[in-house]
mmCIF file of the C-alpha atoms, coordinates in Angstrom:
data_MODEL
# 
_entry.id   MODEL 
# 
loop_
_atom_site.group_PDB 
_atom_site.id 
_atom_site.type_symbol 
_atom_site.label_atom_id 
_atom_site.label_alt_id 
_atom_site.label_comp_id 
_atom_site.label_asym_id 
_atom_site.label_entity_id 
_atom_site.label_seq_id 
_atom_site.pdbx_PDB_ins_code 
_atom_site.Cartn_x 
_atom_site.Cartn_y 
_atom_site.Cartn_z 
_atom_site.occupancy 
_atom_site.B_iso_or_equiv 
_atom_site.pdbx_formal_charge 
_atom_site.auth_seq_id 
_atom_site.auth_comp_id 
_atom_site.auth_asym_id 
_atom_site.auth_atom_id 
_atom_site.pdbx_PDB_model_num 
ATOM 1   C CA . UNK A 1 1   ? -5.478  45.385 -39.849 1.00 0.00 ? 1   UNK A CA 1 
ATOM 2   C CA . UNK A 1 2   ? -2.580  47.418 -38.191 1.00 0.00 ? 2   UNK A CA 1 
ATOM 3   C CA . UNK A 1 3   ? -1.283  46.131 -34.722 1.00 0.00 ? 3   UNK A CA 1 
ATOM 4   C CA . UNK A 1 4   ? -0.014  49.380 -33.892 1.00 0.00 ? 4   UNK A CA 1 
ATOM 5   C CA . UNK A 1 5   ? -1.920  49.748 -30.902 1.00 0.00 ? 5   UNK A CA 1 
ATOM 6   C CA . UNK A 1 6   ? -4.308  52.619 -30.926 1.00 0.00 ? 6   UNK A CA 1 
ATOM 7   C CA . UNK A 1 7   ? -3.977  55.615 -28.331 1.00 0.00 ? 7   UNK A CA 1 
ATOM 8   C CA . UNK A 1 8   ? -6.995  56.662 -26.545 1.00 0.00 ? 8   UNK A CA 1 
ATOM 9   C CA . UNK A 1 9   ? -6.358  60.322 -24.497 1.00 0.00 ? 9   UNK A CA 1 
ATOM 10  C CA . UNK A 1 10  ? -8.367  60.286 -21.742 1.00 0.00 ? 10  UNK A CA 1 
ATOM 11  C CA . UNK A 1 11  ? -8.746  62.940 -18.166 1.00 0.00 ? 11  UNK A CA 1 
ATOM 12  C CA . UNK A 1 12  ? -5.922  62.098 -15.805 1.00 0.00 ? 12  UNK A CA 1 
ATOM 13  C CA . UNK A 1 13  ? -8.542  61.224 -13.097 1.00 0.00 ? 13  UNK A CA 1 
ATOM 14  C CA . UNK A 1 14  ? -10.298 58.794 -15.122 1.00 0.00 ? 14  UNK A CA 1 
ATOM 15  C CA . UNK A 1 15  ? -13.690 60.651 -14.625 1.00 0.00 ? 15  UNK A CA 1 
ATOM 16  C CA . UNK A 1 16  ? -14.593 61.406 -18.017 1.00 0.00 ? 16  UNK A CA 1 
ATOM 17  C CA . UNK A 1 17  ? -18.072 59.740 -18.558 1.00 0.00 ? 17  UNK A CA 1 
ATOM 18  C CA . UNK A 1 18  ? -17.078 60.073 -22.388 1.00 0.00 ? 18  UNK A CA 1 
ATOM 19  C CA . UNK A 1 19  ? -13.816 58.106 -22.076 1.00 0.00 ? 19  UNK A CA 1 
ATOM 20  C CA . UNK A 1 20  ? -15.337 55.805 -19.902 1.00 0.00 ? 20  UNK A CA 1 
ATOM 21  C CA . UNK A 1 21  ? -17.778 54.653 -22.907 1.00 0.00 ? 21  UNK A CA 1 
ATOM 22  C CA . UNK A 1 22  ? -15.037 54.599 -25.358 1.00 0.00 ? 22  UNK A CA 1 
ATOM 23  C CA . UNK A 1 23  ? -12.816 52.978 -23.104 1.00 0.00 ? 23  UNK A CA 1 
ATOM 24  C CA . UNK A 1 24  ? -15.216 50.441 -22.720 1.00 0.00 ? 24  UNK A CA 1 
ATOM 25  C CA . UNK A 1 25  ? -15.827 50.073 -26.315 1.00 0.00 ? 25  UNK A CA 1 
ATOM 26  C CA . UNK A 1 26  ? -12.178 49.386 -26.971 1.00 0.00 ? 26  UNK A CA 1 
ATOM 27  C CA . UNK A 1 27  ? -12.084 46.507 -24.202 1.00 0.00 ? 27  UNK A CA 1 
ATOM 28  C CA . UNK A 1 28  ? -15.269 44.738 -25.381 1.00 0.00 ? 28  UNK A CA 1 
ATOM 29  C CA . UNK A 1 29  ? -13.631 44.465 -28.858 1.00 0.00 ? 29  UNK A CA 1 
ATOM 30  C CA . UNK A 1 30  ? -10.652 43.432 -27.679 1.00 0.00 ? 30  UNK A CA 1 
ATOM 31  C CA . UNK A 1 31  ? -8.594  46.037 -29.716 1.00 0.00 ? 31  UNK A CA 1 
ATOM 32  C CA . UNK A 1 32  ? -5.274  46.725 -28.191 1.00 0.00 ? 32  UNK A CA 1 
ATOM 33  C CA . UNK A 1 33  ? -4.927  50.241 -26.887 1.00 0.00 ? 33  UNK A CA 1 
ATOM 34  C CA . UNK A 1 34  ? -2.600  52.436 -24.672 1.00 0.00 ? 34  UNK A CA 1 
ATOM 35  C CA . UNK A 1 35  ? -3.955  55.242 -22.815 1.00 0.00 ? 35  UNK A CA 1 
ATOM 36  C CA . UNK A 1 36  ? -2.581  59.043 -22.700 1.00 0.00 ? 36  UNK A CA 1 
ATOM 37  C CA . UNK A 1 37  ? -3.720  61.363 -19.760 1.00 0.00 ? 37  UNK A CA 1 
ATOM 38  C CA . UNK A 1 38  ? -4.145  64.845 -19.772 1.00 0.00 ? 38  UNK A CA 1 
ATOM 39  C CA . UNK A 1 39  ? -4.834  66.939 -16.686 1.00 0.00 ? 39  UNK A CA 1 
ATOM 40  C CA . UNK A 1 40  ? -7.812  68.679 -17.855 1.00 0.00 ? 40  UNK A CA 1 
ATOM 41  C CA . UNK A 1 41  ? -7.675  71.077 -14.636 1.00 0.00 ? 41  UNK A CA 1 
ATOM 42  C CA . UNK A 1 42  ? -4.584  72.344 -15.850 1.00 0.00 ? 42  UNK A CA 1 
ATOM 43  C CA . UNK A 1 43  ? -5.731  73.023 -19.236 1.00 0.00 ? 43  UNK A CA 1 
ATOM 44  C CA . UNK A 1 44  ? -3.684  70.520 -21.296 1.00 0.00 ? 44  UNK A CA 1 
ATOM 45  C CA . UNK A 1 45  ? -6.012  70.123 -23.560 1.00 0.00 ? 45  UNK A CA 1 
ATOM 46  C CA . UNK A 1 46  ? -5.967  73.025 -24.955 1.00 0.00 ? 46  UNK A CA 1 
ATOM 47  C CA . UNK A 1 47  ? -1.936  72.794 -25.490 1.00 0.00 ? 47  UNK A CA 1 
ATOM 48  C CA . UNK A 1 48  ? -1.515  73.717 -29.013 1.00 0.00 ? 48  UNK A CA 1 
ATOM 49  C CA . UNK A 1 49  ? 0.101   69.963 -29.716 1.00 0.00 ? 49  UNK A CA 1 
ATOM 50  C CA . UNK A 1 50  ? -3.220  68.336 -28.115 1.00 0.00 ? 50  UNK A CA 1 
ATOM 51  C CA . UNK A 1 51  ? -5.459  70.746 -30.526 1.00 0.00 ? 51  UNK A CA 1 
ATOM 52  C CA . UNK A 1 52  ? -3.869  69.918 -33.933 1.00 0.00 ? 52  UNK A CA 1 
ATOM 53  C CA . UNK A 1 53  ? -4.837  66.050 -33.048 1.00 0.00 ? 53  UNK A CA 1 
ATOM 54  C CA . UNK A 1 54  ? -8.269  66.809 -31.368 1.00 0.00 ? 54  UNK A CA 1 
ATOM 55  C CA . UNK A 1 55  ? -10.417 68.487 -33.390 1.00 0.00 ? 55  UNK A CA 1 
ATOM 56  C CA . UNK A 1 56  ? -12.876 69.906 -30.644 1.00 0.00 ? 56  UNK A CA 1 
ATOM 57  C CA . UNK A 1 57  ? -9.763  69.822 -28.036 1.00 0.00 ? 57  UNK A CA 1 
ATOM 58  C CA . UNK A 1 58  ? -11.749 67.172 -25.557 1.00 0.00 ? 58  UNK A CA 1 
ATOM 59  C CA . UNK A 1 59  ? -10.886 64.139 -24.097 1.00 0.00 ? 59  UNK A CA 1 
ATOM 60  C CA . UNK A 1 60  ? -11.831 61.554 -25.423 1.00 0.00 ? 60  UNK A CA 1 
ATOM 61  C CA . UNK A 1 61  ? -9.905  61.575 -28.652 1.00 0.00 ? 61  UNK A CA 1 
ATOM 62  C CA . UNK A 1 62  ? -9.118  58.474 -30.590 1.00 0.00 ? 62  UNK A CA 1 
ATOM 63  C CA . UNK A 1 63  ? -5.286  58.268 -33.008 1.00 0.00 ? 63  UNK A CA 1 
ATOM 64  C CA . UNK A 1 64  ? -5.785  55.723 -34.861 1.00 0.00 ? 64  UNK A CA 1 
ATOM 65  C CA . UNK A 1 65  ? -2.781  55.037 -38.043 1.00 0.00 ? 65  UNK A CA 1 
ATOM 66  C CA . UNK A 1 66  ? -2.565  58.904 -37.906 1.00 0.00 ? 66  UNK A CA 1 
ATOM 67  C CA . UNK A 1 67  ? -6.408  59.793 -38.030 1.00 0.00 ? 67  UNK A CA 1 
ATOM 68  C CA . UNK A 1 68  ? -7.835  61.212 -34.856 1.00 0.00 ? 68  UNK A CA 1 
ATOM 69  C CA . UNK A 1 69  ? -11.196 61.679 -33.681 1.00 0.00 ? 69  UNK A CA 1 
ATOM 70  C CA . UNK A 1 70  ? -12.974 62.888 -30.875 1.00 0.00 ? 70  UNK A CA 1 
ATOM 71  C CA . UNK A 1 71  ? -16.311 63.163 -29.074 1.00 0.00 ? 71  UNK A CA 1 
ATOM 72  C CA . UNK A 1 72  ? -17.353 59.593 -27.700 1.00 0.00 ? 72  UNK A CA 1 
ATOM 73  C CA . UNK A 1 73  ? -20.218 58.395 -29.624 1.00 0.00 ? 73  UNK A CA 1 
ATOM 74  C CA . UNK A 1 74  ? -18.766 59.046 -33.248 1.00 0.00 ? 74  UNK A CA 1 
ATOM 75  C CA . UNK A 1 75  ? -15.703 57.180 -31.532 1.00 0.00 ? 75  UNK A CA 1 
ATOM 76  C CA . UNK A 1 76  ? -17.338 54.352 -31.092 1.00 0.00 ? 76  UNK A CA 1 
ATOM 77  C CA . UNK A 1 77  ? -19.082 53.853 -34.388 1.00 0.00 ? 77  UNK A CA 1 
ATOM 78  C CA . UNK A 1 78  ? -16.071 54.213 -35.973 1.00 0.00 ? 78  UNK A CA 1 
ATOM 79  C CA . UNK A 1 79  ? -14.671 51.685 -33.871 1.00 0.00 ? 79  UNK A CA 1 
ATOM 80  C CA . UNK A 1 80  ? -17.949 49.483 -34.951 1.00 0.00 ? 80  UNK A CA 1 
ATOM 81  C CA . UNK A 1 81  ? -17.459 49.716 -38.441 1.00 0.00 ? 81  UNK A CA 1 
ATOM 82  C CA . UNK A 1 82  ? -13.381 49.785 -38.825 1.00 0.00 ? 82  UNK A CA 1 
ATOM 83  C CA . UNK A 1 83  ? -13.337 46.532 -36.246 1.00 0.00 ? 83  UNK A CA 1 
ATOM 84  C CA . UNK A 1 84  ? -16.818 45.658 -37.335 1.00 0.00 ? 84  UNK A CA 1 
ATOM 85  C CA . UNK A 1 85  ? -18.378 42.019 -36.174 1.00 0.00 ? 85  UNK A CA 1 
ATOM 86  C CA . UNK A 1 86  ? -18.602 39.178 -36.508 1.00 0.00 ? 86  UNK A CA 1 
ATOM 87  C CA . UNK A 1 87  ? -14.462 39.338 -36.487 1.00 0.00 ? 87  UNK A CA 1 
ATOM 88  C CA . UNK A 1 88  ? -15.079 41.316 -33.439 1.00 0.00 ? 88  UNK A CA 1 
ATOM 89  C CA . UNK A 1 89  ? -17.095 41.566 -30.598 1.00 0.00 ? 89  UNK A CA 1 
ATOM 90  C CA . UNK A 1 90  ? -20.466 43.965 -31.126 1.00 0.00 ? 90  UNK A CA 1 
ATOM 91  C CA . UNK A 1 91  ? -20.715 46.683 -29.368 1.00 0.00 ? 91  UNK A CA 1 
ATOM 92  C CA . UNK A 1 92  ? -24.062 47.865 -31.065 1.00 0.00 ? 92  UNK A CA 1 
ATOM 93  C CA . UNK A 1 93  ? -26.949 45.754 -32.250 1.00 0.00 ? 93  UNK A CA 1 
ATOM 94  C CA . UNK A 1 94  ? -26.687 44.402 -35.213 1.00 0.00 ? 94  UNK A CA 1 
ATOM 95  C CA . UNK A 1 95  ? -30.759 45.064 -36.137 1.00 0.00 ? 95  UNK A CA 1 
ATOM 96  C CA . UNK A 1 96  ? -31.220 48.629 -37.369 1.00 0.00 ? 96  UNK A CA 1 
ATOM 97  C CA . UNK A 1 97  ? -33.794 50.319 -35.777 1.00 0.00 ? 97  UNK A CA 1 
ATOM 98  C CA . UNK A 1 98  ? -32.665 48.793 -32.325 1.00 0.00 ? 98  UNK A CA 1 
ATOM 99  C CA . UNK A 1 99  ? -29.003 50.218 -33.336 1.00 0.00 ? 99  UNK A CA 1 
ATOM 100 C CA . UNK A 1 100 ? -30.574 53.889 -33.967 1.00 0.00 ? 100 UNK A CA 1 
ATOM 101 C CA . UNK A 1 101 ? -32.321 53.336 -30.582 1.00 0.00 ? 101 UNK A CA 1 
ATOM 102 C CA . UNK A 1 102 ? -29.042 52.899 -28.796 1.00 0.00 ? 102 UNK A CA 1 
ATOM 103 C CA . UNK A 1 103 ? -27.627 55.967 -30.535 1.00 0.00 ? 103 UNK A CA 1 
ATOM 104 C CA . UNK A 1 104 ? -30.367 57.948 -29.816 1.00 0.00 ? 104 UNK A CA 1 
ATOM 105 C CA . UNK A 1 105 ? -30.099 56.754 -26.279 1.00 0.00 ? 105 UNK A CA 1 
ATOM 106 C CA . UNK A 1 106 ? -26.228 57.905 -26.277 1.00 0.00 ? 106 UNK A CA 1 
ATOM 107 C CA . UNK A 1 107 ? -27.359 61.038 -27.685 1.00 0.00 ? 107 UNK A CA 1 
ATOM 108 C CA . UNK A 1 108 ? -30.027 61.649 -25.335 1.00 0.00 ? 108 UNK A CA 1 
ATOM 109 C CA . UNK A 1 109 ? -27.840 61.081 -22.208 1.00 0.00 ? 109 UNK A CA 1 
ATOM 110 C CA . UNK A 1 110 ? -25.512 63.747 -23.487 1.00 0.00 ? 110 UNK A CA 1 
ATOM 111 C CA . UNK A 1 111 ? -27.706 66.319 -24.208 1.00 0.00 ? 111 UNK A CA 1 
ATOM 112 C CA . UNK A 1 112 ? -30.052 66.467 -21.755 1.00 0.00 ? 112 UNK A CA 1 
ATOM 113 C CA . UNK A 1 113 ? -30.350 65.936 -17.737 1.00 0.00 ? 113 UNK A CA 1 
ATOM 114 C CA . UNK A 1 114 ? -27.886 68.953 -17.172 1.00 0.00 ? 114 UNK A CA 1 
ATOM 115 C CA . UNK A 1 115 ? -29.112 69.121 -13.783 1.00 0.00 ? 115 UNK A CA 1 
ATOM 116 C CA . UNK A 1 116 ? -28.036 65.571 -12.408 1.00 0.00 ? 116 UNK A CA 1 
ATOM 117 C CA . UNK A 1 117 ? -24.452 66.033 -14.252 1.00 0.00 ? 117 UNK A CA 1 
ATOM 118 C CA . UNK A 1 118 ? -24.259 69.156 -12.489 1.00 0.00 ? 118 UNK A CA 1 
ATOM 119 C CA . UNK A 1 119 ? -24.789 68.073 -9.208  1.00 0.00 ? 119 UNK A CA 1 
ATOM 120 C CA . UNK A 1 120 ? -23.788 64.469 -9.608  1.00 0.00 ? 120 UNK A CA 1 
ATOM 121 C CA . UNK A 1 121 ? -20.494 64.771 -11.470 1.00 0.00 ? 121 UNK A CA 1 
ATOM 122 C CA . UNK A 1 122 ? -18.746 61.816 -12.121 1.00 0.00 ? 122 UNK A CA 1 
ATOM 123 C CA . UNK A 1 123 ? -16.027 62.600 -9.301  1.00 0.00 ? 123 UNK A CA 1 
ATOM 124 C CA . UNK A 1 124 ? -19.096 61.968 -7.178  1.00 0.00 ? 124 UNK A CA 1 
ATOM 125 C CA . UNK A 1 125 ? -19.133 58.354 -8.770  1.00 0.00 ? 125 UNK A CA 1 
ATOM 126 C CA . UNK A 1 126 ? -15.292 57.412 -8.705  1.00 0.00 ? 126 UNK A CA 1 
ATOM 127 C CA . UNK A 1 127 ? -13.933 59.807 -5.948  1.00 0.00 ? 127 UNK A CA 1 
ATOM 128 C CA . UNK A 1 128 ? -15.752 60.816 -3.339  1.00 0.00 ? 128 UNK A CA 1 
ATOM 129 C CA . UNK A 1 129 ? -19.718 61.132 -2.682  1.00 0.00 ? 129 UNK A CA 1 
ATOM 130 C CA . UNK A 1 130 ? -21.620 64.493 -2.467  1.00 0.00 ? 130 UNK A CA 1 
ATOM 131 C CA . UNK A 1 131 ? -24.132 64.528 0.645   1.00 0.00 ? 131 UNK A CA 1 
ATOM 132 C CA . UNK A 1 132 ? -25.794 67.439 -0.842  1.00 0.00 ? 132 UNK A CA 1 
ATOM 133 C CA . UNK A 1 133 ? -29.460 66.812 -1.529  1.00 0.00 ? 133 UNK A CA 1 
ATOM 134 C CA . UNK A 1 134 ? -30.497 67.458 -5.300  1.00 0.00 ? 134 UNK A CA 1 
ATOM 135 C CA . UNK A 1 135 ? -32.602 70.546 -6.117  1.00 0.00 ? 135 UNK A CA 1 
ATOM 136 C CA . UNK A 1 136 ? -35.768 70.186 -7.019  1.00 0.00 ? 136 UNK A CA 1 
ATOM 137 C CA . UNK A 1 137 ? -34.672 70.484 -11.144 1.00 0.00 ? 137 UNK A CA 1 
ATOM 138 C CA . UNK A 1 138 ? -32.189 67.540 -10.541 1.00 0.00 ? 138 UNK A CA 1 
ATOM 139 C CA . UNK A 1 139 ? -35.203 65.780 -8.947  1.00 0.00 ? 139 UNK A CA 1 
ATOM 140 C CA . UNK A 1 140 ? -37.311 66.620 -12.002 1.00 0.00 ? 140 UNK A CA 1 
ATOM 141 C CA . UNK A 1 141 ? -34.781 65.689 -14.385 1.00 0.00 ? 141 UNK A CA 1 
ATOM 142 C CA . UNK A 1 142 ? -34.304 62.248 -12.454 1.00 0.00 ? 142 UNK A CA 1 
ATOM 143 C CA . UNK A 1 143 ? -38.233 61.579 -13.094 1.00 0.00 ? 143 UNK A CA 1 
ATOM 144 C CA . UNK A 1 144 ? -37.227 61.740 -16.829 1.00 0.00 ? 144 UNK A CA 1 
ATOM 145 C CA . UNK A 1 145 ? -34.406 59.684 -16.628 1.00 0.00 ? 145 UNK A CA 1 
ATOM 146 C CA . UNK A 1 146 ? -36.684 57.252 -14.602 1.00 0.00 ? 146 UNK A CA 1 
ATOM 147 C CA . UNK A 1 147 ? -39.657 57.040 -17.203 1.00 0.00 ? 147 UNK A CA 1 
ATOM 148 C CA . UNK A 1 148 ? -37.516 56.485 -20.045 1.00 0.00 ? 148 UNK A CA 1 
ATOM 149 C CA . UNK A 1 149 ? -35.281 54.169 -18.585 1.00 0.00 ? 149 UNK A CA 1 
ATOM 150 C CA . UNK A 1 150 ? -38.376 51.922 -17.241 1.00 0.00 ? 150 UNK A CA 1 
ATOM 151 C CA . UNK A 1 151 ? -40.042 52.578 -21.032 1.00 0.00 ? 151 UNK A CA 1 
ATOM 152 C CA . UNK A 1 152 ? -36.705 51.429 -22.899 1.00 0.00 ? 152 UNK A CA 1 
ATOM 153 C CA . UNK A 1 153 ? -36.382 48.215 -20.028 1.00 0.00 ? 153 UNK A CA 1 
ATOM 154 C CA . UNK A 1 154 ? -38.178 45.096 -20.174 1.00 0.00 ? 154 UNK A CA 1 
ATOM 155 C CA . UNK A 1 155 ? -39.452 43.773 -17.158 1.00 0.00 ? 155 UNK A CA 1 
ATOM 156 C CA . UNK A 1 156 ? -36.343 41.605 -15.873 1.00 0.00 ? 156 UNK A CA 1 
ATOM 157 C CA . UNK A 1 157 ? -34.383 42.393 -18.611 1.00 0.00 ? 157 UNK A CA 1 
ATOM 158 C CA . UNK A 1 158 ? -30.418 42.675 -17.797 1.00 0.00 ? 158 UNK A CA 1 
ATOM 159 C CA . UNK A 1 159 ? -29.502 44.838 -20.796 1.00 0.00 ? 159 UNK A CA 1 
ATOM 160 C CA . UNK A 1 160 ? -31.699 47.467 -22.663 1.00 0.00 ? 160 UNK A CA 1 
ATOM 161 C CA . UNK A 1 161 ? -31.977 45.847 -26.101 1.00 0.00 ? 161 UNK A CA 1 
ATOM 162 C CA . UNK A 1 162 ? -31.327 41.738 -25.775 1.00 0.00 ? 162 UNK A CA 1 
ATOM 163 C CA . UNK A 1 163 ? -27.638 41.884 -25.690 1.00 0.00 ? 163 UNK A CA 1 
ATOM 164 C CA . UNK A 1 164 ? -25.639 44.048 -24.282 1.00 0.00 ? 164 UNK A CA 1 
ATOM 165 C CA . UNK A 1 165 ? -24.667 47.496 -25.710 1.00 0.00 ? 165 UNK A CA 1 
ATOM 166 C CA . UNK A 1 166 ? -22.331 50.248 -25.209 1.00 0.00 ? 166 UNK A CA 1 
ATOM 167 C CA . UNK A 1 167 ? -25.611 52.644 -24.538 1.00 0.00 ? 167 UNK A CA 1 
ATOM 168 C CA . UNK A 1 168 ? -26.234 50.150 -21.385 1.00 0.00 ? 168 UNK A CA 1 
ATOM 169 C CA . UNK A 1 169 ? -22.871 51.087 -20.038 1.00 0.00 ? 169 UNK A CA 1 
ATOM 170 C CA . UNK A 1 170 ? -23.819 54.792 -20.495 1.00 0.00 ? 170 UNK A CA 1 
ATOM 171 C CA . UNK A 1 171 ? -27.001 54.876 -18.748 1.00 0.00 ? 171 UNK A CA 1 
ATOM 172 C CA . UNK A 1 172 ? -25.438 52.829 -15.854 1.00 0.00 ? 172 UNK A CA 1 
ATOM 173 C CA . UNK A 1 173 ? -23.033 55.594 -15.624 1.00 0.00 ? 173 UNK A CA 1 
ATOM 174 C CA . UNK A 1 174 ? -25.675 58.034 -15.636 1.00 0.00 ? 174 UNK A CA 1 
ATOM 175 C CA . UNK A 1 175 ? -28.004 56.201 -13.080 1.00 0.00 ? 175 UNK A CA 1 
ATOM 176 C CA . UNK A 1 176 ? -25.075 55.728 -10.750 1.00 0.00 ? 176 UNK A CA 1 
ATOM 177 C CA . UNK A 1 177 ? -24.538 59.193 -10.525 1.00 0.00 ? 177 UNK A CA 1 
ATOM 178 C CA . UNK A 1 178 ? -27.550 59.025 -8.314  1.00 0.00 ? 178 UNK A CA 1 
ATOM 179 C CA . UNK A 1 179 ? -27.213 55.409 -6.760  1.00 0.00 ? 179 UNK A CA 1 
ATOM 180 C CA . UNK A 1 180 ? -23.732 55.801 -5.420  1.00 0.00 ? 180 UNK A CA 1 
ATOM 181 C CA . UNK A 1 181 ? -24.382 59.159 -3.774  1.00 0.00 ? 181 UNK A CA 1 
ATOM 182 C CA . UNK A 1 182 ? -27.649 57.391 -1.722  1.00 0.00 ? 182 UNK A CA 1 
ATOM 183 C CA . UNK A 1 183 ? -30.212 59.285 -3.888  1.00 0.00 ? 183 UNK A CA 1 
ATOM 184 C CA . UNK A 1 184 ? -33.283 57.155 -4.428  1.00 0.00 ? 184 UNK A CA 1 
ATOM 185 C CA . UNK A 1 185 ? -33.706 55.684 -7.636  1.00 0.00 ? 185 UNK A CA 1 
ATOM 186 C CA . UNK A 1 186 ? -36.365 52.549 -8.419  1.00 0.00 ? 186 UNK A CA 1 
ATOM 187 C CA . UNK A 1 187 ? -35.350 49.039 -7.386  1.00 0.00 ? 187 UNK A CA 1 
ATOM 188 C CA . UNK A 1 188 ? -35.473 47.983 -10.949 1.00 0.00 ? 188 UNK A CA 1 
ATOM 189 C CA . UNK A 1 189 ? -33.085 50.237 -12.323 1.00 0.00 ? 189 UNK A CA 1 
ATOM 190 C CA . UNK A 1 190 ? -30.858 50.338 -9.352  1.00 0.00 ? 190 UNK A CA 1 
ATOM 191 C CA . UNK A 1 191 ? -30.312 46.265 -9.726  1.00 0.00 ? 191 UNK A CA 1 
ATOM 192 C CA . UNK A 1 192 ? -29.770 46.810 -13.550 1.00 0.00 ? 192 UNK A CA 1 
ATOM 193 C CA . UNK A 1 193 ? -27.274 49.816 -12.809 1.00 0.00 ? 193 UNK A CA 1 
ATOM 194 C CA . UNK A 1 194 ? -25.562 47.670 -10.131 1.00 0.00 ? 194 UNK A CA 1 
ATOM 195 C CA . UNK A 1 195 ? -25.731 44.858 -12.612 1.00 0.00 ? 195 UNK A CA 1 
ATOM 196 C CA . UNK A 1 196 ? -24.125 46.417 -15.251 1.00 0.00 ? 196 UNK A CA 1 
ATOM 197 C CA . UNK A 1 197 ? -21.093 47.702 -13.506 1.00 0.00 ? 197 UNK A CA 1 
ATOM 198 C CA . UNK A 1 198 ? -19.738 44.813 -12.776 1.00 0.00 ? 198 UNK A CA 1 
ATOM 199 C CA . UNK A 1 199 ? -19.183 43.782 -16.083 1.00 0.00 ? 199 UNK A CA 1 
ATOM 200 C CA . UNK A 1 200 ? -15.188 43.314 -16.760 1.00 0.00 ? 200 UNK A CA 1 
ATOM 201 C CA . UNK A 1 201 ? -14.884 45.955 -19.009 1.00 0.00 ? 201 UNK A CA 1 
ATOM 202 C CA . UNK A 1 202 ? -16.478 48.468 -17.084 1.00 0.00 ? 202 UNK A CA 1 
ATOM 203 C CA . UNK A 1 203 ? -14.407 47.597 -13.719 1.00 0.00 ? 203 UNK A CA 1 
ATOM 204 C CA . UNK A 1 204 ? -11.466 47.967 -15.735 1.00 0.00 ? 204 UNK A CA 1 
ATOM 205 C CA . UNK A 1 205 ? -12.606 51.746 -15.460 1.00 0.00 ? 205 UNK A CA 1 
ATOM 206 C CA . UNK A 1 206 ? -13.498 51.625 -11.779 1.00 0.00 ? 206 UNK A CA 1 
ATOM 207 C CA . UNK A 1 207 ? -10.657 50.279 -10.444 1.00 0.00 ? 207 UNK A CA 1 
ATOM 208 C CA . UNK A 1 208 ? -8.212  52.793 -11.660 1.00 0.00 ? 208 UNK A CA 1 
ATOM 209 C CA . UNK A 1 209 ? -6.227  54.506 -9.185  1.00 0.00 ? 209 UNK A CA 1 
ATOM 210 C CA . UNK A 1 210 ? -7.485  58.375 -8.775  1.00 0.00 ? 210 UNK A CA 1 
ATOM 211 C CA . UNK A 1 211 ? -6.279  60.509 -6.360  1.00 0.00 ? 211 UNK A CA 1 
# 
């Protein structure tokens, strides 16, 4: 294995929900990494240097001995399967079908529940709360997230699939999009969301400075 460290671009406010999982990911593993920001208010990625190493032009995007990648999830399996256990930490379970249920948990909180990522954006998380009330599609689309969260969790269970996963760390993220801006969310999954951001890797994230 190289020990070039890898680079990992990220938003310059640390608000990316994307680079936060991938970020994550690299920490668990303990891969060494340095981290490049780009100001995505002012466009930079779409600088033609950033665009011949991201693919899609997003943040996050992996370099990695002169291969790049981007979009979060597929970052992360890569990462499972180039620095794959036991040599280092999981960051998936290792049974299949519970591994394809974490993806498709990933995948879900991407593609769906547009109305709480609208109105809860993750500056709402890290910067500053919102005190507007959600509208009655954010509400609708917080039932979802509600019923499949409760589905996926077992009664006292602190992570959704034995150990814990990178696909907990996402749907913490996407539950404290309501929790931290006083919206009301089920005592179960607000103890499980508290829970889970307090792991190390994730307060790495937390505590960076944002202005």
């Amino acid at each position: 294995m190289s020990q070039t460290p890898l680079t990992l671009f990220v938003d310059h406010q640390f608000t990316s929900p994307y680079a936060m999982s991938v970020y994550v990911t690299l920490h668990e593993k303990g891969i060494p990494f340095v981290t490049e920001r780009l100001d995505l208010g002012a466009q930079q990625q779409q600088q033609a240097a950033y665009r011949q190493q991201s693919l899609t032009a997003r943040v996050p995007t992996l370099m990695h001995e002169g291969f790049t990648l981007s979009e979060s999830s597929a970052i992360s399996e890569y990462l499972e399967e180039f620095f794959a256990p036991p040599a280092y930490a999981a960051v998936y379970p290792q049974d299949l079908q519970l591994r394809a249920r974490a993806r498709q948990v990933q995948a879900w909180l991407r593609s769906d529940l547009m109305p709480i990522r609208n109105e809860r954006g993750t500056d709402t998380v890290f910067i500053h709360p919102t005190p507007t009330p959600l509208s009655a599609a954010a509400l609708e689309a917080a039932d979802k997230l509600f019923r499949v969260a409760e589905q996926l969790l077992n009664a006292r269970a602190s992570n959704l699939f034995g150990n814990w996963c990178i696909a907990d760390t996402d749907l913490a993220l996407m539950l404290n999009r309501l929790i931290m801006n006083g919206d009301a969310v089920p005592e179960r999954l607000k103890t499980y969301a508290i829970q889970q951001w307090q792991r190390p890797s994730v307060q790495l994230w937390v505590q960076q400075k944002r202005t």
